[in-house]
Structure formats: structure tokens, C-alpha cells
PDB file as gemmi writes it, atoms N, CA and C in Angstrom:
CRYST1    1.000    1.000    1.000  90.00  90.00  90.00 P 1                      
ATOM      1  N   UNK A   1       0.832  -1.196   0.000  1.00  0.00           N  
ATOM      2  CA  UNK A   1       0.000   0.000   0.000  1.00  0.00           C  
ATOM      3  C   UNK A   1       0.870   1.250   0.000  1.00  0.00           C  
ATOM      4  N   UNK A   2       1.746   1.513   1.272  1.00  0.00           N  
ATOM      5  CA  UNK A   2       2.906   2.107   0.963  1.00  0.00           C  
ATOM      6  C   UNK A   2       3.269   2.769  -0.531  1.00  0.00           C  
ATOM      7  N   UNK A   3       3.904   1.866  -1.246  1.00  0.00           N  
ATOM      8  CA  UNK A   3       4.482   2.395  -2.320  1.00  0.00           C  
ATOM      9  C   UNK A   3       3.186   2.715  -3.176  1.00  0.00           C  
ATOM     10  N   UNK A   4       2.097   2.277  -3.695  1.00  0.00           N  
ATOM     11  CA  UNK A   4       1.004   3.194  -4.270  1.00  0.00           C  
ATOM     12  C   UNK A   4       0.959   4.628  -3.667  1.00  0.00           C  
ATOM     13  N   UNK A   5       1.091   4.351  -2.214  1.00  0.00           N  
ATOM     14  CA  UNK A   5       0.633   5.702  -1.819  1.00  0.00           C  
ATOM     15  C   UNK A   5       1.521   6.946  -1.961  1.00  0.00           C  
ATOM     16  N   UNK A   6       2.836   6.199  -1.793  1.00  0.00           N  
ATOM     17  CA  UNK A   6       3.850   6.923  -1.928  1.00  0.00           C  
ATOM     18  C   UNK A   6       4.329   8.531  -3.190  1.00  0.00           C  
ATOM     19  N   UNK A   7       3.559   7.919  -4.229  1.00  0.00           N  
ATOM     20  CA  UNK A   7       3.617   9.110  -5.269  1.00  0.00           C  
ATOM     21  C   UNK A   7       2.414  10.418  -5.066  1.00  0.00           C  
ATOM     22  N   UNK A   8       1.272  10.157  -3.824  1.00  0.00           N  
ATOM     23  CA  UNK A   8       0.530  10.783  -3.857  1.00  0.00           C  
ATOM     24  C   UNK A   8       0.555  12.612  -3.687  1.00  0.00           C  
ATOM     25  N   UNK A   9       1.877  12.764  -3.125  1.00  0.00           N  
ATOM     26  CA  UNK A   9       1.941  13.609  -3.071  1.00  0.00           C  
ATOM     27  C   UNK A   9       2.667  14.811  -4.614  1.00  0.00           C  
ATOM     28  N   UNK A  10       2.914  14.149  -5.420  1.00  0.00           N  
ATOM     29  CA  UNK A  10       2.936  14.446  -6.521  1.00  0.00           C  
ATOM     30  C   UNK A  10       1.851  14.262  -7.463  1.00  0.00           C  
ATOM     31  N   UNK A  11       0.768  12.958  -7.066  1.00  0.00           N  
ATOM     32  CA  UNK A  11      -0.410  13.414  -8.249  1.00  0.00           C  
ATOM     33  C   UNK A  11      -1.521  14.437  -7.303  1.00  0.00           C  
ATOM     34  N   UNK A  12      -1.652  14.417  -5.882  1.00  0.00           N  
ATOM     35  CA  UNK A  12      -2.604  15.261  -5.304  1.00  0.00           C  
ATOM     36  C   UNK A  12      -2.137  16.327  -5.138  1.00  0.00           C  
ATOM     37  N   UNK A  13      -2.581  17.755  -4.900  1.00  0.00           N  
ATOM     38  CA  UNK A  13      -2.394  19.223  -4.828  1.00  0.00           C  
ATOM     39  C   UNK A  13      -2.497  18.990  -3.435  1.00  0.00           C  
ATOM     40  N   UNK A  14      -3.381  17.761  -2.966  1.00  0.00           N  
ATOM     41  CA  UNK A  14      -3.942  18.635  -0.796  1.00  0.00           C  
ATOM     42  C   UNK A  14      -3.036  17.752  -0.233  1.00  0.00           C  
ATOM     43  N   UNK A  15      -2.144  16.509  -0.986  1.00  0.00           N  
ATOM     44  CA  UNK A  15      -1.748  15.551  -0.044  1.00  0.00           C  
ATOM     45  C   UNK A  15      -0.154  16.269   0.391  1.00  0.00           C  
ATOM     46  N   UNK A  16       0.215  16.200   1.551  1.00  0.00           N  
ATOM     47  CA  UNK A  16       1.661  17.259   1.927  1.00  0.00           C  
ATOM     48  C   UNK A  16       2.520  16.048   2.013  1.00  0.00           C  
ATOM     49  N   UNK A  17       2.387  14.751   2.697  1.00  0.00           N  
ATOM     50  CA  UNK A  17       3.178  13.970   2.897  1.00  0.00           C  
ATOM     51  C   UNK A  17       2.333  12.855   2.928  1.00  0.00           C  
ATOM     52  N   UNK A  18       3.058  11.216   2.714  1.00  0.00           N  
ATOM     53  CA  UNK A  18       2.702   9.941   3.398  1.00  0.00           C  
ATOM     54  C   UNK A  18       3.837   9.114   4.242  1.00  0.00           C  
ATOM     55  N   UNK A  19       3.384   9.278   5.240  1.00  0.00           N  
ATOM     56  CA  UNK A  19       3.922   8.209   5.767  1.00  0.00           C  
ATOM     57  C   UNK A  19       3.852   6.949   7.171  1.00  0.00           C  
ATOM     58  N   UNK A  20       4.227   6.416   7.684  1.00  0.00           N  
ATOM     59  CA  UNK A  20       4.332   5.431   8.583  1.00  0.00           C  
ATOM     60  C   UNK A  20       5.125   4.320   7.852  1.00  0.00           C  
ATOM     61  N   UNK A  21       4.942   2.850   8.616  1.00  0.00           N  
ATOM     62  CA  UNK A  21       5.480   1.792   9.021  1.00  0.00           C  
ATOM     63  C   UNK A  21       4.486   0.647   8.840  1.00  0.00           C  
ATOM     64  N   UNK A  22       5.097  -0.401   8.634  1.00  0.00           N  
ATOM     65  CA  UNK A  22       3.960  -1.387   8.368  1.00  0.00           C  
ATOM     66  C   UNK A  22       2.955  -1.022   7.291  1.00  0.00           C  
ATOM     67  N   UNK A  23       1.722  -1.679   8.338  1.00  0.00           N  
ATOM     68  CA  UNK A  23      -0.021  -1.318   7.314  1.00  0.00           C  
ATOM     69  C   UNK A  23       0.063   0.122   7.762  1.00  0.00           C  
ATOM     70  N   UNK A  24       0.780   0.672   9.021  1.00  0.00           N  
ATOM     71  CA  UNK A  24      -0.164   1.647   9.886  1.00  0.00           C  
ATOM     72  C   UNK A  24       0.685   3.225   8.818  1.00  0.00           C  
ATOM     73  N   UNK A  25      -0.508   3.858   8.058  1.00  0.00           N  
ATOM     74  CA  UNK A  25       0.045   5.042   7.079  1.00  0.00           C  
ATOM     75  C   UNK A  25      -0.871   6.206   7.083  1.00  0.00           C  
ATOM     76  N   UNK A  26      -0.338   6.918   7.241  1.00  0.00           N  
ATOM     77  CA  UNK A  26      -0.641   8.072   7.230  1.00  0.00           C  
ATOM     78  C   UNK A  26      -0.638   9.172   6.398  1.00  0.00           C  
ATOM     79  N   UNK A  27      -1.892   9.752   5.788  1.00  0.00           N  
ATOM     80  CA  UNK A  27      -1.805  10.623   4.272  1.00  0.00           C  
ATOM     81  C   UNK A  27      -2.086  12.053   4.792  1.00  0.00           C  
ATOM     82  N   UNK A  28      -1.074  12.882   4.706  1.00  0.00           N  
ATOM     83  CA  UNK A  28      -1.543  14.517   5.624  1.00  0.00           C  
ATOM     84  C   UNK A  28      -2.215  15.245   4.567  1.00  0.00           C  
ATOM     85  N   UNK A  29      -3.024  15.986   4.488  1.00  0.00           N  
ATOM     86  CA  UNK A  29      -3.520  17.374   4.111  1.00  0.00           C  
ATOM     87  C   UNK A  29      -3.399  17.989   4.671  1.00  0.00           C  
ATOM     88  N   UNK A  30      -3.507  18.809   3.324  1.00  0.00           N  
ATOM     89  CA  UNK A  30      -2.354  20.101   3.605  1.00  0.00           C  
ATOM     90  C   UNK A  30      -3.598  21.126   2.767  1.00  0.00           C  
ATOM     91  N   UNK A  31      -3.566  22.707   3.077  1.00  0.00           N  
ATOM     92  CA  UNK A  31      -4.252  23.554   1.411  1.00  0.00           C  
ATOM     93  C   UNK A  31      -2.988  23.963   0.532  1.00  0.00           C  
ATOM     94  N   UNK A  32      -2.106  23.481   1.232  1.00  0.00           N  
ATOM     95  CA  UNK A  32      -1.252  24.141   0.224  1.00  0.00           C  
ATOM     96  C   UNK A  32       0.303  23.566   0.037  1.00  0.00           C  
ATOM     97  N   UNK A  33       1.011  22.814  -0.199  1.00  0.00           N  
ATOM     98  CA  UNK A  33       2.100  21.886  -0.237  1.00  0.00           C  
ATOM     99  C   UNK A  33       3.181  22.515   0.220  1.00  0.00           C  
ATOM    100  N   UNK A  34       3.588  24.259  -0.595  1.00  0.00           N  
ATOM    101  CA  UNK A  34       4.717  24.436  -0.042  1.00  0.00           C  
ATOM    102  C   UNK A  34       4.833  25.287   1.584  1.00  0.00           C  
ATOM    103  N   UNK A  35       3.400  25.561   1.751  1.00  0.00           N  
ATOM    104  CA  UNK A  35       3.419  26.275   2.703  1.00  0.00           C  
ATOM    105  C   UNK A  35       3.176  25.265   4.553  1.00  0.00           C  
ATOM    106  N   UNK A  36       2.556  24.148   3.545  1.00  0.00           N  
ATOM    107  CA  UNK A  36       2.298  22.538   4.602  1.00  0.00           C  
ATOM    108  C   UNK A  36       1.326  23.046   5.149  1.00  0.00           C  
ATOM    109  N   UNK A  37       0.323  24.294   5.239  1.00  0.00           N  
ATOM    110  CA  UNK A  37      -0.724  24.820   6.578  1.00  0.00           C  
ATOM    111  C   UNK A  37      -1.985  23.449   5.722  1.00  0.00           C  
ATOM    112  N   UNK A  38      -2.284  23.267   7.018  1.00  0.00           N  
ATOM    113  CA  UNK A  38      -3.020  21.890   7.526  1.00  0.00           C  
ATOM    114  C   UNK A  38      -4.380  21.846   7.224  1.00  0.00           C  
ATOM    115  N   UNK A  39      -5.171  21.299   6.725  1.00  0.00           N  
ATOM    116  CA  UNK A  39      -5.953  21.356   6.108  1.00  0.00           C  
ATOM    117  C   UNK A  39      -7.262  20.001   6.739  1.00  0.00           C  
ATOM    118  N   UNK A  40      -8.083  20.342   8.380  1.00  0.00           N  
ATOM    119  CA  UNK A  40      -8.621  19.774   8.462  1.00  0.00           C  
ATOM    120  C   UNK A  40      -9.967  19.398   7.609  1.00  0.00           C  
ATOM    121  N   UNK A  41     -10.296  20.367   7.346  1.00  0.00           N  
ATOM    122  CA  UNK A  41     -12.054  20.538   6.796  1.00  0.00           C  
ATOM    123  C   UNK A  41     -11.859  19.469   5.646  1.00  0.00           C  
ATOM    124  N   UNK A  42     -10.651  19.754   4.663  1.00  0.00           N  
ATOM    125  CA  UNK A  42     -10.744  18.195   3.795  1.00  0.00           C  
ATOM    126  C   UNK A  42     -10.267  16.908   4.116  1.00  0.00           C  
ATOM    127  N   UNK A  43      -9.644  16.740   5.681  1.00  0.00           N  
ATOM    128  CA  UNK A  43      -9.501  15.547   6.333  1.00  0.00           C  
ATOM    129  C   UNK A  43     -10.946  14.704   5.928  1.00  0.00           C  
ATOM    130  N   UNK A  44     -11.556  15.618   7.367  1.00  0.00           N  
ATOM    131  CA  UNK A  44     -13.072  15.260   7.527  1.00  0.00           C  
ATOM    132  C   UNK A  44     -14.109  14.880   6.359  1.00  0.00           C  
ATOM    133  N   UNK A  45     -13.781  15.594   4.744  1.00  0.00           N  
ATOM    134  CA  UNK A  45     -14.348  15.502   3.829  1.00  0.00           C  
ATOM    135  C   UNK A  45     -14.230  14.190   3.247  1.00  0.00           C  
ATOM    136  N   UNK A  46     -12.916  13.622   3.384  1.00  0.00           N  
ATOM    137  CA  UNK A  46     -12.120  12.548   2.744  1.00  0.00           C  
ATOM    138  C   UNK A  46     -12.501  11.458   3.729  1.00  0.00           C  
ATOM    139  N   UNK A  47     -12.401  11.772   4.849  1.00  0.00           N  
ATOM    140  CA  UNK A  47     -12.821  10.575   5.490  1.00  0.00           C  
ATOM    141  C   UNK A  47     -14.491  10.228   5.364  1.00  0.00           C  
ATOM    142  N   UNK A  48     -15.212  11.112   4.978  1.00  0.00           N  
ATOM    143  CA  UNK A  48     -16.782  10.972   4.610  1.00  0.00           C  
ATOM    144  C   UNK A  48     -17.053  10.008   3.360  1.00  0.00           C  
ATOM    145  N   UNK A  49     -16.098  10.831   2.410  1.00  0.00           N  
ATOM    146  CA  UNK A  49     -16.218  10.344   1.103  1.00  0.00           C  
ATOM    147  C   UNK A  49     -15.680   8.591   0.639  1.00  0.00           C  
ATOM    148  N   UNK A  50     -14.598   8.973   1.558  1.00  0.00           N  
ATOM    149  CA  UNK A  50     -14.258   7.011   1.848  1.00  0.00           C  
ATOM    150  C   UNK A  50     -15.222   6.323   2.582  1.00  0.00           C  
ATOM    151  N   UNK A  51     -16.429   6.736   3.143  1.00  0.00           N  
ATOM    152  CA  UNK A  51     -17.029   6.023   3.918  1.00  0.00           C  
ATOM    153  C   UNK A  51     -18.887   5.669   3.029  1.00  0.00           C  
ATOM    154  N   UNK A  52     -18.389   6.772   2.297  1.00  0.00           N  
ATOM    155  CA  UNK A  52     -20.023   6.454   1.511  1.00  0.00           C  
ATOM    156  C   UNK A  52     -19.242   5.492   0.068  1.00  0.00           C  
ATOM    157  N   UNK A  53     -18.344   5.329   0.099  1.00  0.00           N  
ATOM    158  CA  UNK A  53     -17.653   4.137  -0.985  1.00  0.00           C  
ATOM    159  C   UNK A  53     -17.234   3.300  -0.232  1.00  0.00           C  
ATOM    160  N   UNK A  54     -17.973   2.842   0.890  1.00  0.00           N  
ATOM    161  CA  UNK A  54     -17.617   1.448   1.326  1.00  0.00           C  
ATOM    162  C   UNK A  54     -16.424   1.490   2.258  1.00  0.00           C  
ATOM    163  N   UNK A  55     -15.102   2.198   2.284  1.00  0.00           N  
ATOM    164  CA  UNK A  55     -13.895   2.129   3.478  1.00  0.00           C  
ATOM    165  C   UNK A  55     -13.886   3.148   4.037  1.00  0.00           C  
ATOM    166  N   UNK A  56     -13.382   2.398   5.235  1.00  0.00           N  
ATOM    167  CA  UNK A  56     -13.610   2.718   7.230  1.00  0.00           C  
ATOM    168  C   UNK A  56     -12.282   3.523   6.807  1.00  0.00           C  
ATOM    169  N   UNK A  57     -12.119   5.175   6.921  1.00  0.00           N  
ATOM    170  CA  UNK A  57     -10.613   4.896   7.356  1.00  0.00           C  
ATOM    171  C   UNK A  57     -10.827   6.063   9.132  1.00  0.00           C  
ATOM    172  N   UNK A  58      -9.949   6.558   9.358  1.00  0.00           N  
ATOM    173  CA  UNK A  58      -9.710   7.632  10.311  1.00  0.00           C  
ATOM    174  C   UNK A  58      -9.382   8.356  10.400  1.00  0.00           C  
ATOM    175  N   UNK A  59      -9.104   9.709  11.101  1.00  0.00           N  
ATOM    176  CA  UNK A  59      -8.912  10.713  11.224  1.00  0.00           C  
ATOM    177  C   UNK A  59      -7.361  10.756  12.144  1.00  0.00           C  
ATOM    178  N   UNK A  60      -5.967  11.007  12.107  1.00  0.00           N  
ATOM    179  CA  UNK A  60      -5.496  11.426  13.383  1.00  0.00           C  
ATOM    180  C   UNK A  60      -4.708  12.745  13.193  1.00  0.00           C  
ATOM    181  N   UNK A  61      -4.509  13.305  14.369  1.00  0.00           N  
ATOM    182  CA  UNK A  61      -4.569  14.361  14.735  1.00  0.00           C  
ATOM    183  C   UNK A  61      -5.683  15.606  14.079  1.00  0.00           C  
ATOM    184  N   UNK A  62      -4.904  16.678  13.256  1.00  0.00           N  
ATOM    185  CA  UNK A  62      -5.944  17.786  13.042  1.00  0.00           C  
ATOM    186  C   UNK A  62      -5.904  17.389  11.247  1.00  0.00           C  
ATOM    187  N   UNK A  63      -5.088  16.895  10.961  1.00  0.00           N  
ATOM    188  CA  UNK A  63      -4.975  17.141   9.426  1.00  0.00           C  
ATOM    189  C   UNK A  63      -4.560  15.551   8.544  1.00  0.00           C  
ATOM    190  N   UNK A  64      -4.548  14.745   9.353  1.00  0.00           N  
ATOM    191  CA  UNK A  64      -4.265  13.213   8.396  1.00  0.00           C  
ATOM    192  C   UNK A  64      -4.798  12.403   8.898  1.00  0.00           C  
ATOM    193  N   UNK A  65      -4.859  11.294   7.840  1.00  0.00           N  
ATOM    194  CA  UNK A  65      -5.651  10.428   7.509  1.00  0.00           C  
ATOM    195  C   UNK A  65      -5.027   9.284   7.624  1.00  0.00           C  
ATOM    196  N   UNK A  66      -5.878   8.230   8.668  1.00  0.00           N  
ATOM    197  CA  UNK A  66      -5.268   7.060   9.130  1.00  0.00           C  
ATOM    198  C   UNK A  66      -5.539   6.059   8.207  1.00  0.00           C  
ATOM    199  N   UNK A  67      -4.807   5.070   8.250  1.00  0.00           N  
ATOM    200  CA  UNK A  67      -5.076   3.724   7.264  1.00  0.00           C  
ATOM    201  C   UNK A  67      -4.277   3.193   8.495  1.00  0.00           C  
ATOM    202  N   UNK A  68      -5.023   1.678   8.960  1.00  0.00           N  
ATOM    203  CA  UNK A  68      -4.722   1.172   9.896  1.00  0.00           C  
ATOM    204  C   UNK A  68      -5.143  -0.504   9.325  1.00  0.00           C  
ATOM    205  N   UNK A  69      -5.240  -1.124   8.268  1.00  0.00           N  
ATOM    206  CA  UNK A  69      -5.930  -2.194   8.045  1.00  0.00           C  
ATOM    207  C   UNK A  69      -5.695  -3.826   8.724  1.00  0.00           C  
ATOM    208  N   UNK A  70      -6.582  -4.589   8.837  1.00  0.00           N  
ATOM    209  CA  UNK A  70      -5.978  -5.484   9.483  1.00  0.00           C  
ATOM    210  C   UNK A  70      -4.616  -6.337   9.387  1.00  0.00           C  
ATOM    211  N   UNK A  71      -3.801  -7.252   9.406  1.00  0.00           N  
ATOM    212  CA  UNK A  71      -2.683  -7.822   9.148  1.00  0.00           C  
ATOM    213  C   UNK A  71      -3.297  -8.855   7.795  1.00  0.00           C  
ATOM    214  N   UNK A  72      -4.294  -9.407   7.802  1.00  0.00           N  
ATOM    215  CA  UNK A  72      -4.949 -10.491   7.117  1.00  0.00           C  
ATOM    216  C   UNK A  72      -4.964  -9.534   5.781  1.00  0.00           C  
ATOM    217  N   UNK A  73      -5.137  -8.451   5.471  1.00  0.00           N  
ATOM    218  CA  UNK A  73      -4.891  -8.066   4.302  1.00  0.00           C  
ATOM    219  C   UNK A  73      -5.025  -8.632   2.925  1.00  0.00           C  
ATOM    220  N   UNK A  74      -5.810  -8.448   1.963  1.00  0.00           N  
ATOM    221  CA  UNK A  74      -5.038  -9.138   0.418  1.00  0.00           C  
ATOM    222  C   UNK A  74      -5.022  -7.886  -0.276  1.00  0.00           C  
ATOM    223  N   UNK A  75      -4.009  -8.193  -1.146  1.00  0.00           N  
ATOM    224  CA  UNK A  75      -3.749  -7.600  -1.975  1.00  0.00           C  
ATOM    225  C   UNK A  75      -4.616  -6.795  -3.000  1.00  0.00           C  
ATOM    226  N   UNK A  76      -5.539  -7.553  -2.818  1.00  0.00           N  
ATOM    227  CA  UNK A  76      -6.437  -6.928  -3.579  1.00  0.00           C  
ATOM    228  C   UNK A  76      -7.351  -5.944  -2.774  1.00  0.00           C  
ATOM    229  N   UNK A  77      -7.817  -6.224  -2.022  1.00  0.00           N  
ATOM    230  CA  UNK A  77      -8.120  -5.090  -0.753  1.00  0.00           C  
ATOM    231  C   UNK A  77      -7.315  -3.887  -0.761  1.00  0.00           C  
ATOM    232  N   UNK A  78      -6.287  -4.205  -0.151  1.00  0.00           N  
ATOM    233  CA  UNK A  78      -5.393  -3.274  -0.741  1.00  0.00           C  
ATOM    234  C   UNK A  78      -5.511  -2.089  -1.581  1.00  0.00           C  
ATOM    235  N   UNK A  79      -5.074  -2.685  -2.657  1.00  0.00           N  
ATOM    236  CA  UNK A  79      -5.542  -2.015  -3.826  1.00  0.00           C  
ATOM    237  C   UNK A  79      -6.581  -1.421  -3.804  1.00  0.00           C  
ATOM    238  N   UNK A  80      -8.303  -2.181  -3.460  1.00  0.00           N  
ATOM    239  CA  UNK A  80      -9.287  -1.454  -3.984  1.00  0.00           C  
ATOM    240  C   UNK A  80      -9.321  -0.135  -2.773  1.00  0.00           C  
ATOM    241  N   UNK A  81      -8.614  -0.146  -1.359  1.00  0.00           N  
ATOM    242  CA  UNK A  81      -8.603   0.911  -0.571  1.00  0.00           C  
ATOM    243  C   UNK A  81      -7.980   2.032  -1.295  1.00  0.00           C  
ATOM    244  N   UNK A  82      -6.851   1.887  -1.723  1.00  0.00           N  
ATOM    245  CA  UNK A  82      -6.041   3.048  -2.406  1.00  0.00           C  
ATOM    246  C   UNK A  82      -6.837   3.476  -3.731  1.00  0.00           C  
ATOM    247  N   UNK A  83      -7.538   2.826  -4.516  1.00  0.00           N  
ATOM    248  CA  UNK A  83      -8.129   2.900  -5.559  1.00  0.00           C  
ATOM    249  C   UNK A  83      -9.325   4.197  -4.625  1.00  0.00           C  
ATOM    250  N   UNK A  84      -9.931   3.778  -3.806  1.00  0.00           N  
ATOM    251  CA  UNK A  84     -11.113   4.495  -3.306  1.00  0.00           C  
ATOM    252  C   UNK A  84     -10.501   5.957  -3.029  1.00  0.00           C  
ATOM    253  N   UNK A  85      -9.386   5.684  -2.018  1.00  0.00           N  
ATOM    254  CA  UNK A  85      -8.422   7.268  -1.445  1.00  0.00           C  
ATOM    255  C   UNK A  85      -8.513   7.827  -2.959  1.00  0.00           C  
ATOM    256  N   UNK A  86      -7.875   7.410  -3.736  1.00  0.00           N  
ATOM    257  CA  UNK A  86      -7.371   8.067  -5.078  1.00  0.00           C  
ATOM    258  C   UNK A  86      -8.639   8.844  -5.858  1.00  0.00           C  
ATOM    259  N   UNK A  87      -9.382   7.944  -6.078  1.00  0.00           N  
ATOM    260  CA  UNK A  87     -10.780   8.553  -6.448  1.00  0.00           C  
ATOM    261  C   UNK A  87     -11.758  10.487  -5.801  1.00  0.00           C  
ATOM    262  N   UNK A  88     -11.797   9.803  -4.053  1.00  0.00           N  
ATOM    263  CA  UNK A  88     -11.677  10.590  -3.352  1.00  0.00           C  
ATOM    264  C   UNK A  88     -11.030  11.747  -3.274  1.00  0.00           C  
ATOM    265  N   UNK A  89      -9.521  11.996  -3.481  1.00  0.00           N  
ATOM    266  CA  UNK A  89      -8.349  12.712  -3.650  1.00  0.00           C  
ATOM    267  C   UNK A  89      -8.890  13.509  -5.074  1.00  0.00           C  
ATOM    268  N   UNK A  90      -9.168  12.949  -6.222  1.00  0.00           N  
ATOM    269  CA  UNK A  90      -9.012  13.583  -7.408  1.00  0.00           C  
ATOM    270  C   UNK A  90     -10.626  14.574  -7.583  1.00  0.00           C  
ATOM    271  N   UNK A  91     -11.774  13.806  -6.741  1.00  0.00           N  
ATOM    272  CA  UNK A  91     -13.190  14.564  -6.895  1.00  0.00           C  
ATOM    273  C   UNK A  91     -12.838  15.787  -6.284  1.00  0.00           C  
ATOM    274  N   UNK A  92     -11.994  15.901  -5.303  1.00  0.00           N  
ATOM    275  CA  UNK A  92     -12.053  16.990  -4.240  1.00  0.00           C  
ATOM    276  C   UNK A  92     -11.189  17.988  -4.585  1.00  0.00           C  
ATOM    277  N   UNK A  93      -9.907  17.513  -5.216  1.00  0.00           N  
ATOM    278  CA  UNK A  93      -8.923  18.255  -6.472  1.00  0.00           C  
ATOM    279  C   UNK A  93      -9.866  19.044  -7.561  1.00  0.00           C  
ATOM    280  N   UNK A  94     -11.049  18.296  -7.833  1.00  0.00           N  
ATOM    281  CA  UNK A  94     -12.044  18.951  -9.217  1.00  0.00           C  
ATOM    282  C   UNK A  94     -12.513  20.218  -8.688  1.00  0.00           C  
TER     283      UNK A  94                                                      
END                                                                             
């Protein structure tokens, strides 16, 4: 998941950084990349919009977005989570 996610901050305008360890990742918004100021209101938006397409994700702190998935994982899950973020990411970019 990681490395999908990893370019996001070059195809999204709101995403500032990704990162963590393991499953456990973290996608920040931002309004503005070079300036990094934090961007809750489209946390909250993103986490809505993943949730009326079917994935749970979370909120932590004021401005990013948790992905915490179980260990049992497939690959394809996977995928269709980042597929959903990505979707999400690009309506809200429109």
C-alpha cells in the first residue's frame, strides 16, 4: 500500500506527505504543499467520502488520515482501498 501511496503527493495538490510503518500510514492534508498549513475541513471531507464508498478509514490528529488495516490483508483489498483514497483525492482536487 505504501508504495502506491507513496507518489501521492505528486499526483494530489492537498496531499503534503505519506507516511508510517507497516499497514499503519498516514496521508496529511495540507491547502497548500509548499506552505504545509493543515488542512482539516478536507480531512473530515475525505474521510466521509471514503465512507459512503464502502472504506472505514480515520482521522489522526488535526490534518491526516489514518489507514490502519488489518494484518490479514489481500492484496487486492489493498488495492481497492487506495483505488477508493485516489478517487476521493481527485473529486475533491475537481
Amino acid at each position: 500500500m505504501k508504495a502506491r501511496l507513496s507518489d501521492f503527493p505528486a499526483r494530489f495538490p492537498n496531499v503534503g506527505d505519506v507516511r508510517g510503518l507497516g499497514l499503519m500510514i498516514g496521508i496529511e492534508l495540507v491547502k497548500d504543499q509548499a506552505t504545509k498549513e493543515r488542512a482539516p475541513e478536507l480531512r473530515d471531507r475525505l474521510v466521509q467520502m471514503c465512507f459512503e464508498r464502502g472504506l472505514l478509514v480515520l482521522g489522526a490528529g488535526p490534518n491526516t488520515l489514518r489507514l490502519s488495516p488489518p494484518l490479514v490483508l489481500t492484496v487486492e483489498q489493498a488495492d481497492c482501498a487506495v483505488d477508493i483514497i485516489a478517487a476521493c483525492l481527485r473529486a475533491i482536487a475537481a
